[in-house]
N, C-alpha and C positions, 0 to 999 in steps of 0.2 A: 242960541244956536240958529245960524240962517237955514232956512231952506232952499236949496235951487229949484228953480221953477225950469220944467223941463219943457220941450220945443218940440216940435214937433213937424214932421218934412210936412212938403208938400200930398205925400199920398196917404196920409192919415185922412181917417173916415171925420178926423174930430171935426175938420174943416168945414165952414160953410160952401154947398154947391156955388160952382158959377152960375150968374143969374140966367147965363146968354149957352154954359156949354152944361150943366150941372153935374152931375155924379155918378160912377158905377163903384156899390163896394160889393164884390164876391165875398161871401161867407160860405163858411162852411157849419154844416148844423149837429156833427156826427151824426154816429153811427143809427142812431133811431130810441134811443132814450133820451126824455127830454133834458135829462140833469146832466147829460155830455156834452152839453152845447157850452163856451166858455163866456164867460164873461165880458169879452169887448165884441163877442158875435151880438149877447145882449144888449148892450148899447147901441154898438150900428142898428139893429134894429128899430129901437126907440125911434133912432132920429132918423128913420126910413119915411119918404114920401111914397114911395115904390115897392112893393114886395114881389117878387116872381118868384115863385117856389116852385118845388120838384115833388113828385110821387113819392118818395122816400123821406123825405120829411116830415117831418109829425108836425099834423097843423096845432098841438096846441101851441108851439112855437112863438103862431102869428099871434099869439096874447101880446104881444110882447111888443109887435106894429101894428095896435087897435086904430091908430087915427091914419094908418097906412092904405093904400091902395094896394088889394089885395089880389093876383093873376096867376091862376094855374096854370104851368105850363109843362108840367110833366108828361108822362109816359106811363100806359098800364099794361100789360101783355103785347106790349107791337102798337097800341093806340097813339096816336102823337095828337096832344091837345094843340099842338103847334110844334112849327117844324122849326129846326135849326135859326135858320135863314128869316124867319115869322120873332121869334126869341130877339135876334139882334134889332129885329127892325123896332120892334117894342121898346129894345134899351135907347135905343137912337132918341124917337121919339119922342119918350118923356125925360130921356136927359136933357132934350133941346129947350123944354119949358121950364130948366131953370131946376132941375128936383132932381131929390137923392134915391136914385134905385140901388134896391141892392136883389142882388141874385142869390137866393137863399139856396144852398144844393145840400145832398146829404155825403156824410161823410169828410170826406177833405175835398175840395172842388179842383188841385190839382190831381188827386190820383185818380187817373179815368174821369173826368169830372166834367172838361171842359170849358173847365173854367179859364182857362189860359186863353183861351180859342175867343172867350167874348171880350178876355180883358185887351187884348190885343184889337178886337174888330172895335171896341169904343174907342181906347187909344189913339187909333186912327183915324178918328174921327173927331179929336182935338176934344174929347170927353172927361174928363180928371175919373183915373182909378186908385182902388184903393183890394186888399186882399185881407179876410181876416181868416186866415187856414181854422181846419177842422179836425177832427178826432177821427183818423181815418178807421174805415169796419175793416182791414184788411189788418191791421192789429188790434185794434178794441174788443171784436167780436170774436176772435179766438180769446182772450185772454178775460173775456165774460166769462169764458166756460172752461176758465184756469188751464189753457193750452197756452204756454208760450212761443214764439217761433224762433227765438234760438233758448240752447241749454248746452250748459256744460257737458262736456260728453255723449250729448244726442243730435245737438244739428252749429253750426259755426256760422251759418248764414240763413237765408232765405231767400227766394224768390217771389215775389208779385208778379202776376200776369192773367191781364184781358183773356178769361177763357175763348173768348167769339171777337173776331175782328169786324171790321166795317164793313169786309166784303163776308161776313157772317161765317167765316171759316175758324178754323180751333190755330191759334197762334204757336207759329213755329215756334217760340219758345219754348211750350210744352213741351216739346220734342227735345230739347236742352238741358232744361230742367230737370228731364225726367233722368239721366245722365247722370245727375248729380247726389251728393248725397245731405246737399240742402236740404231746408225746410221748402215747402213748395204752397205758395195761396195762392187759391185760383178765385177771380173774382166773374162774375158773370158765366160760369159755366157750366151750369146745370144739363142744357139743350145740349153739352157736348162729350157727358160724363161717360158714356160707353166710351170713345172714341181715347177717351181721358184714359179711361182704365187697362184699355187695351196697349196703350204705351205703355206702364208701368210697370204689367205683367211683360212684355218684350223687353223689359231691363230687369228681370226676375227678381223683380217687389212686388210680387201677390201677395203676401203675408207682411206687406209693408201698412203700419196705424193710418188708416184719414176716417177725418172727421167733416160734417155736412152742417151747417149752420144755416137757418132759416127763418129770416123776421129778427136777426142779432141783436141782442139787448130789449128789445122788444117784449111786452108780455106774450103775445101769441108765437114767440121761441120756438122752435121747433132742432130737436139735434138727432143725428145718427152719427154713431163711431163704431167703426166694421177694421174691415182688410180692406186689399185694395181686390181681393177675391170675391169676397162679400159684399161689400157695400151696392152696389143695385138692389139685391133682393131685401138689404134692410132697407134703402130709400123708397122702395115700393111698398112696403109693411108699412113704413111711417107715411107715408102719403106726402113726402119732399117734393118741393119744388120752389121757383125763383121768386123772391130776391134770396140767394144763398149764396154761402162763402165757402169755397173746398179747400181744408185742410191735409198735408200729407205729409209723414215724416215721424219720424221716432217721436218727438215732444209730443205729439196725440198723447202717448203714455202716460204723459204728466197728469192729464185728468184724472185718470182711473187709480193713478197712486194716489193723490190727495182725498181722492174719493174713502180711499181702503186708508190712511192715517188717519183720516177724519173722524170714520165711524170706530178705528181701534180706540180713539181715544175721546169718541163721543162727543166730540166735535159740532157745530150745525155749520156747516158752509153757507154763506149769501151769495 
């Protein structure tokens, strides 16, 4: 029996960098456990001269680009280890000398990521790209904690939305959304969760399931699942705050059933 030997384009990571323009490959590292990360994010990495990684990233990752040039360039509370514009001129840089950066982000690096934003600014710059998507937290990290975001009979769709825009305001989508009787993930919006809630209840969903995720997949996890009446004075009981994912919509339920099948029938959930 032959094997075909398969080929591979141009923006495959497998490729050697140009010596004169070298390489950008965006990965994506998921959600924040390290066994979410895929298998050709682990390779591009091996064959990384360049590592840029992000706050959200789990440095044991970088095991994995030991003979890599290793540069923080995340974000911690508002702190920018370097700014946007600092990020491309670095990829520029040491793509020019011939080497393979790759831009390690968490989660999937198109959703909210920005990743599109640097693969285009190398692009342009006659730089060879390459994309290896990620385990987005915007489904992963609900479905850690056995919430799915659609279900039969509870939601038909969903929506993803940047709780805080660029100009640091709560996106008009929310206002949309809340309309709907989607499933609704709110990513980045803890800072805007009053604001959150108070829509919800003006589409009389007080008594509508979300749920608060904190540190997702992560061992220092943290969850609260309320109303949409409740939920503040339980994120203040649990002492919630950012990086979280806000869940909202009938599937919330699905946890606390599995929870209650589990234990009738003695179940141990992981």
């Amino acid at each position: 029996m032959s094997v075909q030997k398969t080929t591979y384009n141009k923006f495959s990571w497998r490729n050697e960098p140009n010596e004169s323009t070298g390489k950008l490959t965006v990965i994506g590292a998921g959600p924040g456990d390290v066994e979410l990360i895929t298998l050709k994010a682990i390779k591009a990495l091996k064959a990384a001269d360049v590592v840029l990684y992000d706050a959200l990233v789990a440095t044991e990752l970088l095991e994995y680009a030991e003979v890599a040039e290793q540069i923080f360039v995340g974000k911690r509370k508002g702190c920018y280890a370097y700014q946007q514009e600092q990020i491309n001129d670095l990829i520029a840089e040491r793509a020019s000398q011939g080497r393979h950066v790759v831009r390690l982000k968490g989660g999937d690096p198109f959703v909210f990521g920005r990743g599109a934003e640097e693969m285009e600014f190398a692009a342009s710059r006659g730089i060879e790209v390459a994309m290896v998507p990620g385990i987005s937290s915007c489904l992963s990290v609900p479905a850690s904690q056995n919430i799915p975001v659609t279900k039969r009979g509870a939601s038909e769709s969903f929506w993803v939305i940047t709780g805080t825009t660029k100009e640091h305001k709560l996106s008009a989508d929310v206002v949309l959304a809340a309309k709907s009787s989607a499933t609704v993930v709110i990513l980045m919006g803890m800072s805007k969760l009053g604001q959150i809630v108070e829509l919800f209840k003006g589409e009389g969903k007080a008594e509508t399931p979300i749920a608060i995720i904190q540190n997702g997949t992560r061992p220092d996890e943290k969850v609260a699942v309320a109303t949409i009446q409740t939920i503040e004075e339980e994120v203040r009981n649990k002492e919630l705050a950012n990086p979280a994912i806000i869940i909202i919509g009938e599937v919330v339920r699905h946890r606390a059933r599995i929870l209650e099948i589990a234990n009738h029938h003695k179940l141990e959930l992981s």
